[in-house]
N, C-alpha and C positions, 0 to 999 in steps of 0.2 A: 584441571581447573584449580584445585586445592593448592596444587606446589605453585602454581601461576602468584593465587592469589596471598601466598606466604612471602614471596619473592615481593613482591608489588610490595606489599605492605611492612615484611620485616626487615627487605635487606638480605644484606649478609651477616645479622646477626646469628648468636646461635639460640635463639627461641625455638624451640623446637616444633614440627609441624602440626603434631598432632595437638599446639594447643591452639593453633591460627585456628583448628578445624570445630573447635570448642567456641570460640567465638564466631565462626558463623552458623553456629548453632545455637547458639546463645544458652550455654551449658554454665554454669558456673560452678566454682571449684574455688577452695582456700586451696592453696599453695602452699601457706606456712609462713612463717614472719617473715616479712621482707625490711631492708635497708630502708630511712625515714625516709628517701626522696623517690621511692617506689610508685607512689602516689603521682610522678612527673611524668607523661607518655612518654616527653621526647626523649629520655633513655633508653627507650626501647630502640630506634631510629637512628642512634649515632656509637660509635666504637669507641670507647675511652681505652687510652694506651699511656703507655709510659711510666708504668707504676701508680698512677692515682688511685688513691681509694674511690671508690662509688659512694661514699658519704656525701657529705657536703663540700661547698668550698670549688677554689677553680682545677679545672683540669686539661686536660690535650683531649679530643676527639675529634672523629671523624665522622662525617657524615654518609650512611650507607647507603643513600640514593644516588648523591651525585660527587662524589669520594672526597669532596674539599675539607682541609682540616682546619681544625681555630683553637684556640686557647680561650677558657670563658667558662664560668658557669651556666646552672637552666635556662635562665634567664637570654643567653643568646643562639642555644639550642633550640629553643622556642621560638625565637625571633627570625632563625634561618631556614626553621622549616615554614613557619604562616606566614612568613613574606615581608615580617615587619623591617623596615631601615633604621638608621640612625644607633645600632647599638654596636656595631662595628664590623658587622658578621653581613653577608650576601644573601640573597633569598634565593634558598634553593632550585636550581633551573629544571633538575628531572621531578620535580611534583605535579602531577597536573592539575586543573581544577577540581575535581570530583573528590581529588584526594587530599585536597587541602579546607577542601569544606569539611571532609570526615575530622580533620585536623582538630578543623575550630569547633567543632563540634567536641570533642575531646578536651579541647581545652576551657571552656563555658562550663562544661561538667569536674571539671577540676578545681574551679574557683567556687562551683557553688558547694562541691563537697567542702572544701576548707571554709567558706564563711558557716555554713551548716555543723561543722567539728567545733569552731571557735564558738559559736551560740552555746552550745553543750558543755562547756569545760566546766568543771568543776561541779556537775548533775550527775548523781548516778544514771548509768546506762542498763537498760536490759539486754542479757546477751542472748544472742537468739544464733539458734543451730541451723547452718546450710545443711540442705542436701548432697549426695554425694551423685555424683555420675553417674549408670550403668556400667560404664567401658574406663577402666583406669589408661588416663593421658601416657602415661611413662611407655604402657606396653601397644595402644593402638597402633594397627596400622594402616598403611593406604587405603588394602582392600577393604578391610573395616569399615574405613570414612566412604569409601564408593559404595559399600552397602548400604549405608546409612541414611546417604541423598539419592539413591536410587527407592529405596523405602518410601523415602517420603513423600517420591513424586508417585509411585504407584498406590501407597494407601487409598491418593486423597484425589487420585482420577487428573494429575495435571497431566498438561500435553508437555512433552517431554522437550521441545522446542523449546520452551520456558529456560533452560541455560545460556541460549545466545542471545535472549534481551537484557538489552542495553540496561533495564532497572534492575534486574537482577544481578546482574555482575557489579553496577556500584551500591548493594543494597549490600553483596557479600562485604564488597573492599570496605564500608565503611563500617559494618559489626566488626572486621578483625580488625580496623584500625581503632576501633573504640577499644575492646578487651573483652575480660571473658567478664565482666561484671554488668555486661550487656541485657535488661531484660525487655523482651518484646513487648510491643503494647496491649492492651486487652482489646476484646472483641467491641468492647460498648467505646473504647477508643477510636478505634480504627471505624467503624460506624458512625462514627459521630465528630468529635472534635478535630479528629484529624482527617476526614473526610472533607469538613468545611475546610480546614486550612488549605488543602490540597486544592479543593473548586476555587477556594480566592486567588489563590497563586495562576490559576488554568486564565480565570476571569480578565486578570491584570495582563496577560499578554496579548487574549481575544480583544482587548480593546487598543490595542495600537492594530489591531489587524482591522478592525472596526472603522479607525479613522481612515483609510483609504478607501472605504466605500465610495463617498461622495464623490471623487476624484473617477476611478476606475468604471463604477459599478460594480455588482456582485452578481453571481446567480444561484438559484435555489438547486438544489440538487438533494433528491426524491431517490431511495434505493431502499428494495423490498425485499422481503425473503420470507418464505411460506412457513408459518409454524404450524405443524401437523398435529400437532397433540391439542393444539386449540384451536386449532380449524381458519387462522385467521393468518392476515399479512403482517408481518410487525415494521413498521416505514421507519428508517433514518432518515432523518431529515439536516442535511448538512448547508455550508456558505460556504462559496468558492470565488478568491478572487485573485490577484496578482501576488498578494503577501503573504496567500496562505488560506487554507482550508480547515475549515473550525464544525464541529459538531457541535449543534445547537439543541437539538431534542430527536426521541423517539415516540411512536402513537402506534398501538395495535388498530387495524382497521378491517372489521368482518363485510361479510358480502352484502349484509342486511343496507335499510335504508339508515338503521342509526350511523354504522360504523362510517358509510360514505358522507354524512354530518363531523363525522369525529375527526374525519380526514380534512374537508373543507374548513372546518372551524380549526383545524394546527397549521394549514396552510396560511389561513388569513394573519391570524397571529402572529407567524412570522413573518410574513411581509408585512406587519405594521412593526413589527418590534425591530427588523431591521431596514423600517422606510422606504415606503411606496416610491419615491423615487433615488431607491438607491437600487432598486431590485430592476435589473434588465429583464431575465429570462427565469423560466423554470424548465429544470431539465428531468423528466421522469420516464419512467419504463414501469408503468400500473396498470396497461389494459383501460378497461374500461372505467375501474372509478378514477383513472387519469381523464377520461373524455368529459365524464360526467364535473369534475372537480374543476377542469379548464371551463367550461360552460358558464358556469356560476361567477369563479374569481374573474373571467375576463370581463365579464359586466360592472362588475365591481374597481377591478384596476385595471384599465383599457390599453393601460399602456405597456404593460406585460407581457412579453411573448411566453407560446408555448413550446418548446420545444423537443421532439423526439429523443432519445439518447444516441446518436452518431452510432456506435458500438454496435449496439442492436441492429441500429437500421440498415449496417452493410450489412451484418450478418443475414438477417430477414431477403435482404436484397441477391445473398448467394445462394440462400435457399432457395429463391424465385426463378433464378438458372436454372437449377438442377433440373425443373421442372421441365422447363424446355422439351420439344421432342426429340431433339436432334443430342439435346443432353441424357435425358431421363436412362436414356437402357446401361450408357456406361456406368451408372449411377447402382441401379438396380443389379446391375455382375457384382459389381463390387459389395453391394451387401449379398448379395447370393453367395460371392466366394467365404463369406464370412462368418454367413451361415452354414455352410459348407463345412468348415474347420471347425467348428465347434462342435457338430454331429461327429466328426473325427474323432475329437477328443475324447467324447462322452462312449463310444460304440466301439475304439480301435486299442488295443494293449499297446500301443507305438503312440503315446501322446507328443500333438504338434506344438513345441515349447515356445509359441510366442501369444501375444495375449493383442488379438485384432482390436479390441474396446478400448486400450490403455491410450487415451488422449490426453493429450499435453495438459491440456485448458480448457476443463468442465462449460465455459461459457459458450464457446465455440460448438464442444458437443449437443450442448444443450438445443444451440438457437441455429446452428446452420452442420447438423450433421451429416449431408449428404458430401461435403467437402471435408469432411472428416473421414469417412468411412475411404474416399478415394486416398487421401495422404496416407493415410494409414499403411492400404493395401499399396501402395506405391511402393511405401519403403520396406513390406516384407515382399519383395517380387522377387528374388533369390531364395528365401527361405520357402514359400509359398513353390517354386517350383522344382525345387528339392525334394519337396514331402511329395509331388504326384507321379516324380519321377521314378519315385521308389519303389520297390518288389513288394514291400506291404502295402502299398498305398493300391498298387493294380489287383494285388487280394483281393484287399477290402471295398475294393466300388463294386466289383461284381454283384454284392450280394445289395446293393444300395437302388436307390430308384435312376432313372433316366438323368434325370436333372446332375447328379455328380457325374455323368459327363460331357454334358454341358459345362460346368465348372471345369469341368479339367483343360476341354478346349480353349476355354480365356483364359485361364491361368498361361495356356504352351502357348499365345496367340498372339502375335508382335502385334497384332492392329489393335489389341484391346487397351497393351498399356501405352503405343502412340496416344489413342482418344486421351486417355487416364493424364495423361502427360501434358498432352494440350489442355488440359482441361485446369489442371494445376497453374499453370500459364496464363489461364485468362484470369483464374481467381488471383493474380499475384497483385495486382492493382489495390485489389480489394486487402489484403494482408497484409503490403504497405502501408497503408492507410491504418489497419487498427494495429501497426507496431508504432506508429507516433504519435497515439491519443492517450495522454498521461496527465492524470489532474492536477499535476503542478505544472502543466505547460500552456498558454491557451493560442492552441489551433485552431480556433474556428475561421478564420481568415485563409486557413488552408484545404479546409475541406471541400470548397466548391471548387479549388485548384485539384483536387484529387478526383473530379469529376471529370475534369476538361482530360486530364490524364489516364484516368481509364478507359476512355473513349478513343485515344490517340493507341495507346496499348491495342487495345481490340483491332482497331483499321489496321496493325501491323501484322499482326498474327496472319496467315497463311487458311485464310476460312474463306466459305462462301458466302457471296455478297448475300444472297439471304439470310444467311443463318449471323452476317454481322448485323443487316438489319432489324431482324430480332431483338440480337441483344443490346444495340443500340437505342431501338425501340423501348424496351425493360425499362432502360436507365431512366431514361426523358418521361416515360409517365407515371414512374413510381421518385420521380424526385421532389416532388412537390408533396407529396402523400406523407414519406418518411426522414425530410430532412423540414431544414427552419431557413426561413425568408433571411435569417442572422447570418447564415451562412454566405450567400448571394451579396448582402451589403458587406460582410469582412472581406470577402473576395476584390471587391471594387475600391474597398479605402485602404489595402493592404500595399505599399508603396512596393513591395518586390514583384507584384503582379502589373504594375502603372500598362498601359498601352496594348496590351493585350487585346484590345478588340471586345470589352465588356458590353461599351452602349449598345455593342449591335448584337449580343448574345440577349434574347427575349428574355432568357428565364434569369438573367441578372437582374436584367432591368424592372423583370415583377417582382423581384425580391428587394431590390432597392424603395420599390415603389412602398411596396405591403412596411416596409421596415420603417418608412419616415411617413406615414400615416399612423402607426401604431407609436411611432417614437413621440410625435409632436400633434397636437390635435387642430393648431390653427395652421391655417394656410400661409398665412403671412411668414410663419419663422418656419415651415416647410419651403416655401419660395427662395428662403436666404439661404438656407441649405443647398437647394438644389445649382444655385449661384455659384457658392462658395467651392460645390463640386467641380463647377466649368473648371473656374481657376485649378485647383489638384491637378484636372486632365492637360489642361493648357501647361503647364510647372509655372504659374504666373508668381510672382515676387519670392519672397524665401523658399517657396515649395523647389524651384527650378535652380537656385542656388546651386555654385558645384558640390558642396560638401553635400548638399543634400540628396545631389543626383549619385554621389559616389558609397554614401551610405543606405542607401536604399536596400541592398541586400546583403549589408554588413551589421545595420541594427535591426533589434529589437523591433517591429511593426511600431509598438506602442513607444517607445523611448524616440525613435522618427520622429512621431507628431509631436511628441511633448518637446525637440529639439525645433522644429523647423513649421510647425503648425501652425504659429502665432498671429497670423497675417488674416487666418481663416480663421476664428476660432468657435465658432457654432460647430460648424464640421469638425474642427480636430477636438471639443468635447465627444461629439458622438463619436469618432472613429476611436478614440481615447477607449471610451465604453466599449464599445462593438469589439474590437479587437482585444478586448480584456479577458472575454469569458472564456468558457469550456463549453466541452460539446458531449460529455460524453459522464456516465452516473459509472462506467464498469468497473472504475478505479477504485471506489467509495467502498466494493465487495469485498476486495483484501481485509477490509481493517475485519471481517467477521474471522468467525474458528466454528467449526462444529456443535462446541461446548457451546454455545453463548444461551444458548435456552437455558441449560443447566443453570449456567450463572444468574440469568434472569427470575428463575425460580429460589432459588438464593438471597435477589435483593428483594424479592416481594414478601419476605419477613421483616426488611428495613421500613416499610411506610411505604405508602406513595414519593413523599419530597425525598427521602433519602435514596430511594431506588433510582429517581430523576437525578441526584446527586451522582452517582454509582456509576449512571450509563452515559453522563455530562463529562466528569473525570479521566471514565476507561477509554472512552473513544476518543480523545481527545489526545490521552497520553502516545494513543498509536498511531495517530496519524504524524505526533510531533517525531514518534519511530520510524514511520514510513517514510516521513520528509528528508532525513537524516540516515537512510539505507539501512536502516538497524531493526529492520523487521524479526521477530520472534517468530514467525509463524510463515509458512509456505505463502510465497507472492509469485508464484509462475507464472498465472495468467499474466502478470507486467509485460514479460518476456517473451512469451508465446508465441507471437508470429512474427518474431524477432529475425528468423532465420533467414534465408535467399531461398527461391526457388528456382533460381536458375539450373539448379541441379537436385536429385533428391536428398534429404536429408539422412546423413549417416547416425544409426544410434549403435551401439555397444551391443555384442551378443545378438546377432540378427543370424546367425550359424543355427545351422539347425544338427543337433547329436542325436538321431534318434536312439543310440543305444542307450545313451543317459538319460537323457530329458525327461523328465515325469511331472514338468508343472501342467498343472489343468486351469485352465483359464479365469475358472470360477473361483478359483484362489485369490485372483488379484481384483475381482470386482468388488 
């Protein structure tokens, strides 16, 4: 990272690296006298040849980014690095932004030093003695400077992830492109004046994201996470809409009657402070002070849907399989085999080196485990039948109860991983569906497509007509309960869906119904709606146009109506909206880390308004990371059910050595 960032920033001079390494450490060091024009960065950045002195006056150089030469004094050295025209010189084409703002940054600091010297001339000065280093520059080395940022991250408790954020790496390029005269800000700085700066700068962007409210709509998005040490929920509360997703505030909310006030009184707030009618939906996953808190606000703003988190609710809904009878026992082996192996591990000198608990995607473990526990055992079915095959493995059951050999028959038992297999297969609808739920994408116009489709899935599969009417059954009375009437009217206004056979699908038509009584409160401009609908099904004027008929499943849902809408425009405002939101809060979880309590306990030295500053700023900067694929911190869950199940998933190292293998399970949990 150090020689990266010497390269970046000196070229191919010969500055040496260990002093790049000193400015991003912000070390400072006299040198010793330098030439009068020392004080000019862009010397450092370009190659003077040809016999020139380095004094003053003109010279030949080259430029060490992007090797073009000129003849010229600082003056157009300067000019070719920050971009300026008219002095006769080119603006450098290999600088990028980041490194050009470090630039001007450098250079603002060179003019104030020189007005600041000229104030002084002729004042005595007091001389005042730097400090010297610990580690003399001339002799450090690599390993030295890798000790050194390895120190620093372990002193101070950071997550070591912190080297592939995006701030961090132009936080370094820009201290070594300032120099080693670099001093960091104070604590009462960075707390304070440049906290504000930082929120204004966040503020000025959140308000162009701001102005498409009205156009789009927005939805509230509600995500918790249990802080143990205080016994309470601590809520983010974010706004999600086509241009972008902005954190707005955080609220601790305990179980009592107060916290469920604290909670309702930051909900209202923000629907007024981001406009009761700009606000479509609210999408939360809070249990009951979600029930309690919809109860209240929809009295209040009647025309706000509630809506479940999509995420959740298939999870919850492949829970609700497994339950099944015809499911439950394949269900039950496979946690029996799993407990089975880990008695191995703990009771056997021959430990079984794979780890059954190691889940891709904590959310999935968490809220639909039993289709965890089967993929899991799926993909150790080799290793798993390796370890019972074995001469220690037939030792060591004898002296065990009945039950390990039961396990060992499903383990050797083709019908148990046919079930295991089918069973992967039906949940595969359901894993499609949460590999395209991404809170910069808005799906919900898909979801109640992913209905029609898990259904069509099921009637394929090779099952008994009872046991599909079951799970048929499931679907159809748990879809009302864990999905939103939003979903039902984006399915019917979605042009890649047109003709599908909606009107005569009941549970469209209640959700359309439920959606333009909560959308609009008079009947009159629900009538026009319902109108404007015929026309859509009919393709009556622009709607049936060819370009319209031929882009229908080439744009955007939302870009369609705003192309070809016009004709209708009651309905293509609400499809506009409808087709705008998200459906799902699981996204929102990445932006957290482990540490974030620690950090919390940290900004609650800063004040109340500064800690609001603190948690306004942090989350904000990550999402602008998440948006931009430049995450610092583990984002699997994104990925997660990413993969096909058409076949099991292969991972690395599923080989089982009994002679070697000595991890125990309870290592990796």
């Amino acid at each position: 990272m150090i020689e990266h960032l010497h390269r970046s920033v000196y070229g191919n001079t010969k500055m040496p690296l260990e002093l790049s390494v000193f400015h991003f450490l912000g070390i400072q060091k006299r040198l010793g006298s330098m030439p009068s024009e020392s004080d000019k960065w862009g010397w450092e950045h370009v190659s003077v040849f040809g016999g020139f002195d380095r004094g003053s006056g003109t010279k030949r150089w080259k430029c060490n980014h992007c090797n073009l030469r000129y003849n010229g004094s600082y003056s157009r050295v300067r000019a070719h690095l920050l971009g300026f025209s008219g002095v006769g010189v080119k603006s450098c084409p290999a600088i990028d932004r980041s490194l050009r703002e470090a630039f001007q940054v450098l250079e603002e600091e060179r003019v104030s030093q020189k007005k600041k010297k000229n104030s002084v001339i002729g004042k005595p000065c007091k001389r005042t003695r730097t400090s010297q280093p610990t580690l003399a520059w001339k002799t450090i080395t690599k390993e030295d400077i890798d000790d050194i940022v390895a120190r620093f991250f372990y002193a101070d408790g950071l997550n070591i992830d912190i080297v592939n954020s995006p701030y961090f790496r132009e936080m370094v390029k820009a201290i070594g492109a300032f120099g080693s005269g670099y001093e960091l800000p104070s604590i009462d700085k960075l707390s304070d004046s440049f906290l504000s700066k930082e929120k204004a700068r966040i503020e000025k962007s959140v308000a162009l994201v701001r102005e498409s409210w009205p156009h789009t709509g927005c939805t509230i998005l509600c995500a918790s996470r249990l802080d143990g040490a205080l016994g309470s929920k601590h809520v983010n509360i974010f706004i999600s809409s086509p241009r972008g997703l902005v954190f707005l505030k955080a609220v601790d909310v305990n179980d009592t009657d107060e916290g469920e006030h604290v909670f309702i009184g930051a909900l209202a707030d923000t629907i007024m402070e981001v406009g009761p009618t700009n606000v479509l939906q609210i999408v939360s996953h809070l249990g009951d002070a979600c029930k309690s808190s919809e109860s209240y606000l929809s009295s209040k703003f009647p025309n706000i849907f509630w809506s479940p988190c999509t995420s959740h609710s298939v999870l919850m809904l492949m829970e609700e399989m497994a339950e099944l009878e015809w499911i439950k026992p394949v269900v039950l082996c496979a946690k029996a085999i799993e407990q089975c192996m880990i008695t191995y591990q703990h009771t056997s000198l021959c430990t079984f080196g794979q780890d059954l608990k190691e889940f891709s995607d904590p959310i999935s473990a968490k809220f639909a485990p039993s289709y965890c526990f089967l993929r899991r055992v799926l993909e150790l079915r080799q290793s798993l039948q390796d370890v019972v095959a074995s001469e220690h493995w037939k030792q060591w059951k004898n002296n065990m109860a009945e039950d390990t050999v039961n396990v060992e028959s499903a383990i050797l038992d083709d019908g148990f991983w046919s079930k295991a297999d089918l069973l992967l297969q039906l949940y595969e609808p359901f894993v499609s569906l949460l590999a395209t739920i991404d809170i910069d994408k808005s799906v919900i116009g898909a979801v109640y497509d992913w209905r029609v489709q898990a259904l069509e899935a099921l009637r394929s599969q090779a099952i008994d007509d009872g046991i599909l009417n079951q799970l048929e059954g499931l679907i159809e009375n748990r879809w009302d309960a864990l999905f939103s009437p939003l979903h039902a009217a984006g399915y019917l206004l979605n042009p890649r869906y047109i003709g599908k056979g909606q009107t005569k699908d009941k549970s469209v038509m209640r959700g359309w119904k439920a959606t333009l009584e909560r959308y609009e409160s008079e009947s009159t401009a629900r009538c026009v709606l319902r109108e404007q609908l015929s026309s859509y099904w009919r393709l009556e004027g622009s709607l049936g146009e060819e370009d319209a008929v031929d882009c229908r499943d080439k744009m955007d849902p939302v870009v369609w109506w705003e192309n070809f809408g016009f004709e209708t425009p009651n309905l293509q405002t609400l499809a506009i909206k409808v087709l705008s939101q998200v459906s799902s809060v699981a996204m929102c979880e990445e932006i957290w880390q482990a540490s974030d309590f620690s950090c919390r306990e940290s900004a609650n030295r800063l004040g109340e308004q500064r800690m609001e500053d603190l948690f306004f700023v942090r989350n904000n900067l990550r999402l602008h990371g998440q948006r931009n694929g430049n995450l610092c911190f583990s984002s699997g869950q994104r990925n997660a059910f990413s993969s096909s199940f058409s076949g099991v998933k292969t991972w690395d190292g599923l080989h089982l050595d009994q002679s070697n293998t000595t991890v125990d399970v309870h290592d990796k949990l």
